[in-house]
Structure formats: structure tokens, C-alpha cells
N, CA, C and O atoms as a GROMACS GRO file, in nm:
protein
  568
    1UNK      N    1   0.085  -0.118   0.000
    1UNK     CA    2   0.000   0.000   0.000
    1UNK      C    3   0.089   0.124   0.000
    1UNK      O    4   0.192   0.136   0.066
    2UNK      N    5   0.023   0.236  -0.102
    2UNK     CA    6   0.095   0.363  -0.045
    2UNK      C    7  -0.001   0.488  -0.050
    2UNK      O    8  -0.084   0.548  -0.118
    3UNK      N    9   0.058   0.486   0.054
    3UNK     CA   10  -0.009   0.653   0.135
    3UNK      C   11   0.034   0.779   0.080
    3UNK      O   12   0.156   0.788   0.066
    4UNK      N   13  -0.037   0.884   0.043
    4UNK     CA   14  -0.020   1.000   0.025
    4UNK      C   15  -0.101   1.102   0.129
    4UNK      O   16  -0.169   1.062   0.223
    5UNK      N   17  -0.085   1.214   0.101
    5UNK     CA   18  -0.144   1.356   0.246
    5UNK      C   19  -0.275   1.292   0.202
    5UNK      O   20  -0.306   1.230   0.304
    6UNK      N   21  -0.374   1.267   0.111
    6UNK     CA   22  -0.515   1.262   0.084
    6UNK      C   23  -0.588   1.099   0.004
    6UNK      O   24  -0.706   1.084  -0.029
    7UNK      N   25  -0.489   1.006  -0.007
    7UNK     CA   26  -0.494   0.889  -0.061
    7UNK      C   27  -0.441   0.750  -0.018
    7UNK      O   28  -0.358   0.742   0.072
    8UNK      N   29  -0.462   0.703  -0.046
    8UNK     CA   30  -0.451   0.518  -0.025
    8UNK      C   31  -0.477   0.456  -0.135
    8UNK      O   32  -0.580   0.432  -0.199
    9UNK      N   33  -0.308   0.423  -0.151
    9UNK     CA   34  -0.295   0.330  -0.265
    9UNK      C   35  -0.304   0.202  -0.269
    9UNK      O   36  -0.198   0.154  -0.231
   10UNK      N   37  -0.414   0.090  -0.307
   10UNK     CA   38  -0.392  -0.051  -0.254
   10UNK      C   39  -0.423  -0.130  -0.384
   10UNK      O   40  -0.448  -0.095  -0.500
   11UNK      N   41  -0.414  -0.228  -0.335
   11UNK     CA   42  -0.401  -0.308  -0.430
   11UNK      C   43  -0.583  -0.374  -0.429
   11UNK      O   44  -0.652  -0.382  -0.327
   12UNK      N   45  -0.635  -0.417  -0.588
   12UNK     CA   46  -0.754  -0.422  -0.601
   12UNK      C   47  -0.819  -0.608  -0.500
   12UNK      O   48  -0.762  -0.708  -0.456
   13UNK      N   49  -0.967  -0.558  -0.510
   13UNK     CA   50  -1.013  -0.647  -0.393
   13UNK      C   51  -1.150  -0.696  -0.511
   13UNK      O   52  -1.216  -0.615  -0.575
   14UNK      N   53  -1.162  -0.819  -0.514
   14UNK     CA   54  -1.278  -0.876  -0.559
   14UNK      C   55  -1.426  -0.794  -0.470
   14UNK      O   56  -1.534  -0.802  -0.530
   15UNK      N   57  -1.423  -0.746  -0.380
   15UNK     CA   58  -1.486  -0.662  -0.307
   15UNK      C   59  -1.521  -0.536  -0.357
   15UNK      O   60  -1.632  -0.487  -0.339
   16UNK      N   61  -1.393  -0.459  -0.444
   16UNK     CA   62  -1.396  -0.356  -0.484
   16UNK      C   63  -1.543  -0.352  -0.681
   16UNK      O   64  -1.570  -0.248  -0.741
   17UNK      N   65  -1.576  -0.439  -0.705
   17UNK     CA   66  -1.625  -0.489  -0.839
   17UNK      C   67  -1.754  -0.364  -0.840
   17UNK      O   68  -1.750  -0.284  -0.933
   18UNK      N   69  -1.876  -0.350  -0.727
   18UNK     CA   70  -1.948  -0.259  -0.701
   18UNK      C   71  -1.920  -0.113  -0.759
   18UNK      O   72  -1.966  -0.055  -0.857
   19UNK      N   73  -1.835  -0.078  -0.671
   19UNK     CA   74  -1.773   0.037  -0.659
   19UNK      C   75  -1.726   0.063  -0.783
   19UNK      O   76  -1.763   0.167  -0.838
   20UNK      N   77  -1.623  -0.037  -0.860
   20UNK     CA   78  -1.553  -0.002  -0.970
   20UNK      C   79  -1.691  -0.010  -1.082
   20UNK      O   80  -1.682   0.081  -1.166
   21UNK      N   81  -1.788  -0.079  -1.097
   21UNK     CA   82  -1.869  -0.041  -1.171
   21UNK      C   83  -1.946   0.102  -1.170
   21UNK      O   84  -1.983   0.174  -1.263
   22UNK      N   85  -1.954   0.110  -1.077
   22UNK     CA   86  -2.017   0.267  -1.081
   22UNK      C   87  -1.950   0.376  -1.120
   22UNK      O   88  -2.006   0.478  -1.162
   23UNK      N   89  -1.812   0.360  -1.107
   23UNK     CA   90  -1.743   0.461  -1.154
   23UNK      C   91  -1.662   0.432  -1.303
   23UNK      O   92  -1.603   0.516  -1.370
   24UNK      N   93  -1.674   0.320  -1.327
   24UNK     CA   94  -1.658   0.285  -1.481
   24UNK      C   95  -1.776   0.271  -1.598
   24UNK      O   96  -1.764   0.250  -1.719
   25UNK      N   97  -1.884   0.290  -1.522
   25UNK     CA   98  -1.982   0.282  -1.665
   25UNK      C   99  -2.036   0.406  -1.695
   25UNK      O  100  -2.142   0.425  -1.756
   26UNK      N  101  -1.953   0.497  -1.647
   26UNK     CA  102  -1.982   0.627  -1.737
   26UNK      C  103  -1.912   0.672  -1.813
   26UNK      O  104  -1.808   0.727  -1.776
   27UNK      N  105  -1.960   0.659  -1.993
   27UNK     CA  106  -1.915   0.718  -2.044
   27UNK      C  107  -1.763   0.798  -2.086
   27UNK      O  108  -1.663   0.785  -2.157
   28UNK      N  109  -1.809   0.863  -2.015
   28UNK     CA  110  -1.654   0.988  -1.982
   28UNK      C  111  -1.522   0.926  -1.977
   28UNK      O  112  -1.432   0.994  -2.027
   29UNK      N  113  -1.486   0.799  -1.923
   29UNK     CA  114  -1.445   0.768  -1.825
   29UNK      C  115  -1.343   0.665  -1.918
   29UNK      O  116  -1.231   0.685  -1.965
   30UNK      N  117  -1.417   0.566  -1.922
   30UNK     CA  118  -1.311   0.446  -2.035
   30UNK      C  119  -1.248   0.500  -2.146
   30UNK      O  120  -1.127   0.507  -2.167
   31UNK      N  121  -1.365   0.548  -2.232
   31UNK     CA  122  -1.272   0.590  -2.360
   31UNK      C  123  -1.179   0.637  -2.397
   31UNK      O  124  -1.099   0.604  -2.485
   32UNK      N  125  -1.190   0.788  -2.274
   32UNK     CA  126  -1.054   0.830  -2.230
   32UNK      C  127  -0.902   0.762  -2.224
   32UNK      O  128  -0.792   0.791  -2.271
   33UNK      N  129  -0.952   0.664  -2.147
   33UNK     CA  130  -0.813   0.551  -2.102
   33UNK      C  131  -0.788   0.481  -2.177
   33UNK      O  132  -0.684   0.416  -2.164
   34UNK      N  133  -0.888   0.456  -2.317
   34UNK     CA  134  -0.901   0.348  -2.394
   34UNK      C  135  -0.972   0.202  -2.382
   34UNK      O  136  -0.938   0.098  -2.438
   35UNK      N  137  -1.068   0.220  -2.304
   35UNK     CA  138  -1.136   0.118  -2.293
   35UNK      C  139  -1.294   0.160  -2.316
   35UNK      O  140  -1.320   0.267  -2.371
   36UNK      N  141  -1.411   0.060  -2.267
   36UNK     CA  142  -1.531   0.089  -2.330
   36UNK      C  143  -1.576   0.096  -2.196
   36UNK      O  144  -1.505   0.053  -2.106
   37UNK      N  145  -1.705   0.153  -2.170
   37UNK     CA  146  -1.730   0.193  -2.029
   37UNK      C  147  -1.795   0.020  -1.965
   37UNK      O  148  -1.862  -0.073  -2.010
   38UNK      N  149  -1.752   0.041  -1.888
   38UNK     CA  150  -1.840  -0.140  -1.827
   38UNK      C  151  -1.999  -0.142  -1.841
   38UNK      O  152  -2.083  -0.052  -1.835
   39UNK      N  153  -2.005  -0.267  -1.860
   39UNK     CA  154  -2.163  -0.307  -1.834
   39UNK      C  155  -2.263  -0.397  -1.751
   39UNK      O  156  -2.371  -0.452  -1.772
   40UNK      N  157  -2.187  -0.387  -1.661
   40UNK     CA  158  -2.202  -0.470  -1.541
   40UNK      C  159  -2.092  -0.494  -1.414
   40UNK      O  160  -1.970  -0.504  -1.427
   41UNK      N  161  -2.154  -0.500  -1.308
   41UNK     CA  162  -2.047  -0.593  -1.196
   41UNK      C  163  -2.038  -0.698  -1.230
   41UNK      O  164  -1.980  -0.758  -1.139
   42UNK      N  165  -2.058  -0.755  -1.297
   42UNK     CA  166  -1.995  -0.910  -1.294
   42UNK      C  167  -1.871  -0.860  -1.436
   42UNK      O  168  -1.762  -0.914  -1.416
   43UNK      N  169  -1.874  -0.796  -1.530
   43UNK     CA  170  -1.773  -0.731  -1.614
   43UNK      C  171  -1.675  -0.624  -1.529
   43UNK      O  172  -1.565  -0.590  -1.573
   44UNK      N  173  -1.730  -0.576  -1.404
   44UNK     CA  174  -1.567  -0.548  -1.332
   44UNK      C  175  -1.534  -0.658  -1.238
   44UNK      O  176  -1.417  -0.648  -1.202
   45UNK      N  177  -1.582  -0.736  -1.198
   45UNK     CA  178  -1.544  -0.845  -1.165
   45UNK      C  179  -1.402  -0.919  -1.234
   45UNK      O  180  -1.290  -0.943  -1.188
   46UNK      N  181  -1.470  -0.940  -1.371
   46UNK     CA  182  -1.395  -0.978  -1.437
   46UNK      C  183  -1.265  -0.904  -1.483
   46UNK      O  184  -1.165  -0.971  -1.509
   47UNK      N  185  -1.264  -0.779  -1.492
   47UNK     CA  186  -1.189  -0.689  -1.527
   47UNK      C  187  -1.073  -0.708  -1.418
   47UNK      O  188  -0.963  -0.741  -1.462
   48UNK      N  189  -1.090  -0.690  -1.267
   48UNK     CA  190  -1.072  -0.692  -1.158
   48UNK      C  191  -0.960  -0.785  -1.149
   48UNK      O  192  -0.846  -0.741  -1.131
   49UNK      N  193  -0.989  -0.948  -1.162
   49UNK     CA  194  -0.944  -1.062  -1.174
   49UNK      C  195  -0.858  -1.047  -1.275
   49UNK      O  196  -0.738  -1.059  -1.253
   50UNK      N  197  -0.926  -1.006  -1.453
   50UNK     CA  198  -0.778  -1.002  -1.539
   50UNK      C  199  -0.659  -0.910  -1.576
   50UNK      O  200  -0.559  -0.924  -1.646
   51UNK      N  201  -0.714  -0.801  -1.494
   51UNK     CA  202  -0.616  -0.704  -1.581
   51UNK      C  203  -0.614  -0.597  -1.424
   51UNK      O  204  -0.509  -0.534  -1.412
   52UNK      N  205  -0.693  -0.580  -1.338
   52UNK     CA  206  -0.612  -0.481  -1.219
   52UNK      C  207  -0.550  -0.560  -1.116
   52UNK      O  208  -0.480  -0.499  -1.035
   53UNK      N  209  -0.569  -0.748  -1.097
   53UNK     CA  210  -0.501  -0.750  -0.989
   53UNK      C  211  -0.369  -0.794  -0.972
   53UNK      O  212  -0.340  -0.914  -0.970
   54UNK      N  213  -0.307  -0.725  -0.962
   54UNK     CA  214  -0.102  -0.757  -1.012
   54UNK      C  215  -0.002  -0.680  -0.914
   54UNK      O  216  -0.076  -0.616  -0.839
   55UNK      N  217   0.096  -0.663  -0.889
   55UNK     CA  218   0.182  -0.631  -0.808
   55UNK      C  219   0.196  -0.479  -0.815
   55UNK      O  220   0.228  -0.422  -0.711
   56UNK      N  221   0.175  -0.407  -0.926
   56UNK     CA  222   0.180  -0.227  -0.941
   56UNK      C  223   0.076  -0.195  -1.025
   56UNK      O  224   0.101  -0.120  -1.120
   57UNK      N  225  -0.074  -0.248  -1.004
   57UNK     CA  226  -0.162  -0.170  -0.983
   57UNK      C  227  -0.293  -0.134  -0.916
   57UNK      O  228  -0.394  -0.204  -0.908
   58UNK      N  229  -0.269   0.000  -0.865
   58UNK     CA  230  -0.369   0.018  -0.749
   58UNK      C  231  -0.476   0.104  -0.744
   58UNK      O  232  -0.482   0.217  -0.793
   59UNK      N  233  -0.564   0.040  -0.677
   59UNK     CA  234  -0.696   0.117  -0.642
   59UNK      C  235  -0.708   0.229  -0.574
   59UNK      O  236  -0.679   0.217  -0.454
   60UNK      N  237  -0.760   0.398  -0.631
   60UNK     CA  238  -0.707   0.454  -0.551
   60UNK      C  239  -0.826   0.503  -0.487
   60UNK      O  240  -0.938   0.527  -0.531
   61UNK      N  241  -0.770   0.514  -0.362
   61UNK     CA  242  -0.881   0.544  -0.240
   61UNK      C  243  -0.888   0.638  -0.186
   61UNK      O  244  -0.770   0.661  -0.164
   62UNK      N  245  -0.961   0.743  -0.130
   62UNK     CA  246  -0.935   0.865  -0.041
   62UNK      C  247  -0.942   0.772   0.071
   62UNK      O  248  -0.980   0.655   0.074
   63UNK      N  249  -0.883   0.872   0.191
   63UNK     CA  250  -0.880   0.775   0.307
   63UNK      C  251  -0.941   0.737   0.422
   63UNK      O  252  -0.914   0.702   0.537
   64UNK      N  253  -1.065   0.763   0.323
   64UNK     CA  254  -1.196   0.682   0.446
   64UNK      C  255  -1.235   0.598   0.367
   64UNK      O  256  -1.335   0.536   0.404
   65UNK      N  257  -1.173   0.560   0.224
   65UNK     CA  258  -1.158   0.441   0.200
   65UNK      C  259  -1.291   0.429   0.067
   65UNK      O  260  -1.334   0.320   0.032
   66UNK      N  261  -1.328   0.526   0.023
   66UNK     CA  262  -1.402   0.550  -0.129
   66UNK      C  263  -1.317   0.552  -0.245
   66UNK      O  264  -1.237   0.645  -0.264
   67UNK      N  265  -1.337   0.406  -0.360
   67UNK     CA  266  -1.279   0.418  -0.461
   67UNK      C  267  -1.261   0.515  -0.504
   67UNK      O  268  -1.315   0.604  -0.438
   68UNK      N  269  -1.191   0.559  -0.616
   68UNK     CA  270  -1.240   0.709  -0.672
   68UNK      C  271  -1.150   0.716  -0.835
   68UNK      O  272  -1.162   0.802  -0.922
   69UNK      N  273  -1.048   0.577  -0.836
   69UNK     CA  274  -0.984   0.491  -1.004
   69UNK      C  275  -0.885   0.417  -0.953
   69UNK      O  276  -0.883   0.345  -0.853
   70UNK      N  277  -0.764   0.457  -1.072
   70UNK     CA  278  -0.656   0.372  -1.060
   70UNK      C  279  -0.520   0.392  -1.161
   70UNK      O  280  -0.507   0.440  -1.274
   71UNK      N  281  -0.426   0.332  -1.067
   71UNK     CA  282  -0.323   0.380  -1.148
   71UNK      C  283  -0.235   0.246  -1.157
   71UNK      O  284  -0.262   0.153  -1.082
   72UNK      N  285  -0.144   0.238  -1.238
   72UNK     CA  286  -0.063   0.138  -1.268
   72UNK      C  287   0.060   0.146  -1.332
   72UNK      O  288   0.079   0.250  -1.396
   73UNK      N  289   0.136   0.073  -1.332
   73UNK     CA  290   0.300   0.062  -1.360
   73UNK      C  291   0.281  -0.036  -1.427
   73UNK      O  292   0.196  -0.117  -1.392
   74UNK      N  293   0.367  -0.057  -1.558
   74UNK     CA  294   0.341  -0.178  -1.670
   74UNK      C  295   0.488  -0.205  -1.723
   74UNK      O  296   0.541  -0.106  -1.774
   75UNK      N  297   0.566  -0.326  -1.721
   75UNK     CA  298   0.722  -0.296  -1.761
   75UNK      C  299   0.706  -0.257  -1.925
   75UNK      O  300   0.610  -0.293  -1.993
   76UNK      N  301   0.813  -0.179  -1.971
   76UNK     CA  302   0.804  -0.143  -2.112
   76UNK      C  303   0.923  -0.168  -2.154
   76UNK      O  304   1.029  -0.129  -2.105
   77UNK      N  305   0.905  -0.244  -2.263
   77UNK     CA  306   1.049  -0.244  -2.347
   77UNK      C  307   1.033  -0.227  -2.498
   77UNK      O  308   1.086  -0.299  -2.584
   78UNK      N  309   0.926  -0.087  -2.525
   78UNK     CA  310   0.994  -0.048  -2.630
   78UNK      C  311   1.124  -0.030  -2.660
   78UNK      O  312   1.207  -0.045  -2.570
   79UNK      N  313   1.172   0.012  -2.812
   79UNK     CA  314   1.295   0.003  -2.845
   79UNK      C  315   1.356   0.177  -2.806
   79UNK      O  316   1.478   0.194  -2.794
   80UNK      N  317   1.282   0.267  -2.795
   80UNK     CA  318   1.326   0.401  -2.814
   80UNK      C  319   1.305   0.428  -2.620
   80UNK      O  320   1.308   0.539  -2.566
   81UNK      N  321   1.288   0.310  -2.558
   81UNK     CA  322   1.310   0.331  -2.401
   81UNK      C  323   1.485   0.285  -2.358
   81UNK      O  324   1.569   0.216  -2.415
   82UNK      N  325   1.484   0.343  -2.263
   82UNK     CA  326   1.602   0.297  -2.191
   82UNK      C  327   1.577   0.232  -2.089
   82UNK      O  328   1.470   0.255  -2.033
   83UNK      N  329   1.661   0.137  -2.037
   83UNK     CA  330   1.582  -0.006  -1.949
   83UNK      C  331   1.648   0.064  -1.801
   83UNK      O  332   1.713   0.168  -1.811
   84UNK      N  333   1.633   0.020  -1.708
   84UNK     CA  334   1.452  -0.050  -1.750
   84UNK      C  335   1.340   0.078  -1.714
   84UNK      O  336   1.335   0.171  -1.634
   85UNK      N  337   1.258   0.027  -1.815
   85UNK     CA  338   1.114   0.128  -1.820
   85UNK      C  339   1.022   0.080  -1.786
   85UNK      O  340   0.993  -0.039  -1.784
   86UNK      N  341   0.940   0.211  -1.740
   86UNK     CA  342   0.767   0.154  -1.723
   86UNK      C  343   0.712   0.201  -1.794
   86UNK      O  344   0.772   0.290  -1.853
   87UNK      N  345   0.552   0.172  -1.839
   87UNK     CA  346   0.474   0.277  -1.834
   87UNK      C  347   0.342   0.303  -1.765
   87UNK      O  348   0.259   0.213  -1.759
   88UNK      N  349   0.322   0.408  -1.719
   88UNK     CA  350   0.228   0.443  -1.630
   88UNK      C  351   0.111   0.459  -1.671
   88UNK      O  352   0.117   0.542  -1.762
   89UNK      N  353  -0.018   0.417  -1.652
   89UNK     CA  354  -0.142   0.462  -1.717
   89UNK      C  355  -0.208   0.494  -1.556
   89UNK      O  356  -0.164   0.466  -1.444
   90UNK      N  357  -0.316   0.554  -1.593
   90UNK     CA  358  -0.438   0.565  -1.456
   90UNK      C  359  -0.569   0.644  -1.506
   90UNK      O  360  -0.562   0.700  -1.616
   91UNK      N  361  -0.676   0.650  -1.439
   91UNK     CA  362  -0.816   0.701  -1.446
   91UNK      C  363  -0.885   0.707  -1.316
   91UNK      O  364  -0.875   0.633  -1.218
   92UNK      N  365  -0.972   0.830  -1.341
   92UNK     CA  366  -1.038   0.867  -1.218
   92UNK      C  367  -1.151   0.877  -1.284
   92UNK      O  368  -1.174   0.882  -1.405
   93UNK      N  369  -1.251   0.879  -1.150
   93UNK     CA  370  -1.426   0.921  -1.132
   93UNK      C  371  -1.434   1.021  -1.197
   93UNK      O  372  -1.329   1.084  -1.211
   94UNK      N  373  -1.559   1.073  -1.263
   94UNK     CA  374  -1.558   1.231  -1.322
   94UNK      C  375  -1.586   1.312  -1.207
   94UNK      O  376  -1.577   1.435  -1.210
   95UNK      N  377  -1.630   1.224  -1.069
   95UNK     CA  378  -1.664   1.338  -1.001
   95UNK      C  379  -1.544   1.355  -0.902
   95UNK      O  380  -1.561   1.410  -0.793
   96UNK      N  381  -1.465   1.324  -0.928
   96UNK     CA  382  -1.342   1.366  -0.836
   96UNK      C  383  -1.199   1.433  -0.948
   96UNK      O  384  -1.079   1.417  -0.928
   97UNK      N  385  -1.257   1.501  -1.053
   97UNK     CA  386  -1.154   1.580  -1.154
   97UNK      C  387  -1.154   1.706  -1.086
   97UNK      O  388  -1.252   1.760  -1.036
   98UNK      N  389  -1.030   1.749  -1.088
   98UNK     CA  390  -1.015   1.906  -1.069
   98UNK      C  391  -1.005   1.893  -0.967
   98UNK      O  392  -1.064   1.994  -0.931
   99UNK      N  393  -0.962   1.825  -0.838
   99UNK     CA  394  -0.922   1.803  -0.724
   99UNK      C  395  -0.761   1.787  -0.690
   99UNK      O  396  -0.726   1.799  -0.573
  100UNK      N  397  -0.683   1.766  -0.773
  100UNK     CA  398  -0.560   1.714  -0.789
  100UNK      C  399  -0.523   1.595  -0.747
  100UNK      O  400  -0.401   1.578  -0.743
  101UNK      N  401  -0.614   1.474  -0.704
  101UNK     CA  402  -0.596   1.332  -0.714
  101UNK      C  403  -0.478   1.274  -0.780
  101UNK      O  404  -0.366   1.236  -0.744
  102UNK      N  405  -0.559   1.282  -0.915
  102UNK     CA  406  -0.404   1.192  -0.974
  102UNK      C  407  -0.310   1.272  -0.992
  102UNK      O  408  -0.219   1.204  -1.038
  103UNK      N  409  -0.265   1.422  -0.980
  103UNK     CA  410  -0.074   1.438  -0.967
  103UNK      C  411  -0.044   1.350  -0.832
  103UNK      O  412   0.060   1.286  -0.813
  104UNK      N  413  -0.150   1.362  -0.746
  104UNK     CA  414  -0.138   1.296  -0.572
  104UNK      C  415  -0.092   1.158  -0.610
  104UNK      O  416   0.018   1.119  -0.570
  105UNK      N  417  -0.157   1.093  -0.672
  105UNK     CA  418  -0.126   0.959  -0.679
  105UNK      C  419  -0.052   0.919  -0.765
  105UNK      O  420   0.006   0.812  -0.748
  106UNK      N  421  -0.032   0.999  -0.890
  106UNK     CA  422   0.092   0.966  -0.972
  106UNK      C  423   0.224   0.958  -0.940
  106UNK      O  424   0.314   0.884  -0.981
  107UNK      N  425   0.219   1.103  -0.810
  107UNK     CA  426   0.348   1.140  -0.718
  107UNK      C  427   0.382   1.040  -0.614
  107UNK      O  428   0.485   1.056  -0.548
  108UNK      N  429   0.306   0.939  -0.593
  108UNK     CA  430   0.318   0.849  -0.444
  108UNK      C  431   0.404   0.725  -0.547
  108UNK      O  432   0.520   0.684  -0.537
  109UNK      N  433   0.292   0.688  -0.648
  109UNK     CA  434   0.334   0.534  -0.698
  109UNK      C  435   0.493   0.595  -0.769
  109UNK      O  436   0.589   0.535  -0.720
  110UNK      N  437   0.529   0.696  -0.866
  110UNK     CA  438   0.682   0.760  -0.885
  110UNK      C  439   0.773   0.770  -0.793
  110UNK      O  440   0.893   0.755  -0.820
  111UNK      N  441   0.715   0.807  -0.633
  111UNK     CA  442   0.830   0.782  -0.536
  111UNK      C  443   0.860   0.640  -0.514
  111UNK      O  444   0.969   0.592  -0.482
  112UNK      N  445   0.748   0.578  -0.537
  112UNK     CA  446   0.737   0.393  -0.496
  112UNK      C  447   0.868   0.324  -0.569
  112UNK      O  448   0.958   0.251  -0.526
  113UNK      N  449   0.837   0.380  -0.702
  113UNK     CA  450   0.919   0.314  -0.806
  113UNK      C  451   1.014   0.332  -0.806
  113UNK      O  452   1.091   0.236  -0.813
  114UNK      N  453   1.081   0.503  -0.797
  114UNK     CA  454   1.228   0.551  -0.823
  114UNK      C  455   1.295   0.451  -0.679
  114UNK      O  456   1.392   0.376  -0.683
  115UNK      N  457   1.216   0.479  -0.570
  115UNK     CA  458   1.256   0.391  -0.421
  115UNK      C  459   1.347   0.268  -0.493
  115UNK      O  460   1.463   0.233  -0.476
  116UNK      N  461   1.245   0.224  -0.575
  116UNK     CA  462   1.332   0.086  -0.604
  116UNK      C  463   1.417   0.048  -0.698
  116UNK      O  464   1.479  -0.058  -0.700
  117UNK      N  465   1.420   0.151  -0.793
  117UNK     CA  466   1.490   0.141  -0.878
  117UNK      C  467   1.513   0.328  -0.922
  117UNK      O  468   1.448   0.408  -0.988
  118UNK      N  469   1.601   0.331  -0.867
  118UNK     CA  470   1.645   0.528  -0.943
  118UNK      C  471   1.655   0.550  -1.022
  118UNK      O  472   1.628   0.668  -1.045
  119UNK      N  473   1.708   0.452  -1.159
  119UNK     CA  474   1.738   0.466  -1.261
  119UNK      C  475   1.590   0.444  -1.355
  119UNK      O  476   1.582   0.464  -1.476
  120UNK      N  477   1.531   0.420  -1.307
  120UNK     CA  478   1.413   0.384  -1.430
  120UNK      C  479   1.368   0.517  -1.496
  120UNK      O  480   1.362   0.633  -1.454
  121UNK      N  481   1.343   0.465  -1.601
  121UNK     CA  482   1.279   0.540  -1.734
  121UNK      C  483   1.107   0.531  -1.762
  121UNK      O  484   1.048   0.438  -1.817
  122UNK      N  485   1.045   0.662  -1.705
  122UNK     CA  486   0.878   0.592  -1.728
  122UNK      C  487   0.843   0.706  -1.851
  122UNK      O  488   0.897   0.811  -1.885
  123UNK      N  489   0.702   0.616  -1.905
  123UNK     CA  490   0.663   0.693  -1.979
  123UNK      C  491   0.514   0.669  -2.009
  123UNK      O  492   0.455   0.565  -1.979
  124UNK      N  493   0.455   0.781  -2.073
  124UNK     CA  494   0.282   0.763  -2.044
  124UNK      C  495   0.260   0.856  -2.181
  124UNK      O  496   0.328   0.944  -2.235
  125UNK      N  497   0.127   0.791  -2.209
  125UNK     CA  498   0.076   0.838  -2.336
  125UNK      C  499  -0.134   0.873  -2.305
  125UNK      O  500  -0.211   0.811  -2.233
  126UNK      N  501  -0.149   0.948  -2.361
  126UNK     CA  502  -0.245   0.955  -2.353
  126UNK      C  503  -0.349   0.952  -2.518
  126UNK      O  504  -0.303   0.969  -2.631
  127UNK      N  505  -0.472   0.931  -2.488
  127UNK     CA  506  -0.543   0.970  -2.621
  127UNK      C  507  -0.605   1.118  -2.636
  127UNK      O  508  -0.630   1.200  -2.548
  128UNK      N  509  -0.626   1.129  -2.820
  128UNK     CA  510  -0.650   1.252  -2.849
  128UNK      C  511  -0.794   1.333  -2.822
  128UNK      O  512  -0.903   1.332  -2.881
  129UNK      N  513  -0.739   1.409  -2.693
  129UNK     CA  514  -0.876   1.474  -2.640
  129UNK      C  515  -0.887   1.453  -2.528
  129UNK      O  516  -1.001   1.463  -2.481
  130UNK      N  517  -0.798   1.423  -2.458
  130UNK     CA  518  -0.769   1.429  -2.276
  130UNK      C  519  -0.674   1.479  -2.242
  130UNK      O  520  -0.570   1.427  -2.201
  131UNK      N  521  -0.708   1.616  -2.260
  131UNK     CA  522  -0.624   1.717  -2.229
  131UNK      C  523  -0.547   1.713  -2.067
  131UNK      O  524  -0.440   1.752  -2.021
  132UNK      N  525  -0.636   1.660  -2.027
  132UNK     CA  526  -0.651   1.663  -1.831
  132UNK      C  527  -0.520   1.584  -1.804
  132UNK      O  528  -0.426   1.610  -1.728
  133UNK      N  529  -0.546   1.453  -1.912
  133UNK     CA  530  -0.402   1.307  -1.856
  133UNK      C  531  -0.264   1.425  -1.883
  133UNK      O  532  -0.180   1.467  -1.803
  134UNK      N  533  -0.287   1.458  -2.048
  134UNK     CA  534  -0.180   1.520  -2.097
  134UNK      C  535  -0.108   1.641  -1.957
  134UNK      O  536   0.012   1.647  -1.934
  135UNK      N  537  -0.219   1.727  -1.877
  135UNK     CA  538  -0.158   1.803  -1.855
  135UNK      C  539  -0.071   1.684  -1.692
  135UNK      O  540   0.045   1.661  -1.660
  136UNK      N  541  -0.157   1.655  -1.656
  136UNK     CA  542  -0.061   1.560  -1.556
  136UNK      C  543   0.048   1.474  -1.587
  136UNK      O  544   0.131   1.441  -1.503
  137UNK      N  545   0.049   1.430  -1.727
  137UNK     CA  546   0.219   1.396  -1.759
  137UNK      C  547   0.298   1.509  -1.790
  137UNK      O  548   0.416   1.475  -1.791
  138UNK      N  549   0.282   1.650  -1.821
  138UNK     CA  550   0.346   1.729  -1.845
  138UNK      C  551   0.408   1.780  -1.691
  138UNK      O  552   0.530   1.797  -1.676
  139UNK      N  553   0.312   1.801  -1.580
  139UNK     CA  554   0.387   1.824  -1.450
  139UNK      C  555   0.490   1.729  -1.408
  139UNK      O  556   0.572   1.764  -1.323
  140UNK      N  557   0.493   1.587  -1.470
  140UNK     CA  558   0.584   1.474  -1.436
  140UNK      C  559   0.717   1.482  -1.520
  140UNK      O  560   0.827   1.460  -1.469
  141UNK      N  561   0.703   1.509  -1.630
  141UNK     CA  562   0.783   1.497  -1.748
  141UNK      C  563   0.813   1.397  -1.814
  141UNK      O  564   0.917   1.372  -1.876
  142UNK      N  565   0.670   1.308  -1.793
  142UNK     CA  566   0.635   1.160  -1.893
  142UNK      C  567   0.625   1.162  -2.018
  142UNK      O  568   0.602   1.057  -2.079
   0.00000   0.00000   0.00000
């Protein structure tokens, strides 16, 4: 787990499937990240199980403990990276934008990582028309 002044970073919970549906089947929300908005708890369920529950990526929580997205570390070995690399993706609720969440949580899981490795090389991409991701990799220099 990692802690920031306003967050809790943990790792995802078959428990969490509720929660992550409600804040994934809107719209707004997937396409952004590149995915399609969910259509069910039993489809974050599944989601849950194949693709968030892994060693660097986490559910992020304010700290009374309300989902609110997620962020993740992915190893990268493109050819135009220098090793070793990550890359970072994440998404939030629409109703928790404009809060500064994810620089919060981008800044916790980046201390996590450099912790363990100083030398790493991360990098993050966003799609065309999320201005919001773009401007939070620009404060990082992803």
C-alpha cells in the first residue's frame, strides 16, 4: 500500500467490483483511457481478476476508503526506451476531476518506483482529447 497527504494506494479487492462499476460505466471515463465503459459488476469483476489484480496496480482510495480509479505501472520495453522502463497509465471518477488526485497519486506510486529502482525510465501516453491526462504527464515529465 501507499499513502499520500489525501490517498490510499492498494491493491484491487474482488470486493472492490461494485464500486468499480459505478465509476466505470460512465461514459466519460473508459474511452478516455481506452477502454469501453463497463456493463455490469460481474464485467468489473472480471476486469478486476484479469487485468487490475497484479503487483503495481492500485486502487485509488481517499482515506476513508471511497474508490475514486486507478493507477498502474506496466514494464516497457519499447525500443526508443532505456531499461529499465515503465509505463504508467491511470483514471479517475468524473466526479473527483479538478481536485488534484491523480498528480497525488501519480506522485506516491513515482516515489514507490524511483525507491526501487532510481534509474528507471517511465513513460505515459495519452489519447486525443484528454487534455486533463496530458496536462498531468506534463507536470511529471512523462
Amino acid at each position: 500500500m501507499i499513502e499520500t497527504k489525501r490517498l490510499l494506494l492498494r491493491h484491487w479487492q474482488m470486493s472492490d467490483a461494485k464500486a468499480l462499476f459505478e465509476l466505470a460505466k460512465d461514459p466519460a471515463i473508459g474511452p478516455r483511457a481506452g477502454w469501453l465503459p463497463h456493463q455490469s459488476v460481474a464485467e468489473s469483476e472480471r476486469i478486476i481478476t484479469d487485468v487490475l489484480t497484479n503487483e503495481t496496480t492500485y486502487a485509488i482510495c481517499l482515506k476513508d476508503g471511497t474508490l475514486i480509479g486507478s493507477i498502474g505501472v506496466m514494464p516497457n520495453s519499447q525500443a526508443f526506451m532505456v531499461p529499465p522502463a515503465v509505463e504508467v497509465g491511470y483514471w479517475i471518477g468524473k466526479a473527483y476531476w479538478g481536485h488534484g488526485y491523480t498528480p497525488e497519486a501519480l506522485n506516491g506510486v513515482l516515489a514507490d518506483q524511483f525507491g526501487r529502482e532510481p534509474k528507471l525510465t517511465i513513460w505515459a501516453g495519452y489519447y486525443e482529447g484528454n487534455e486533463q491526462s496530458w496536462r498531468v504527464q506534463q507536470k511529471y515529465g512523462c
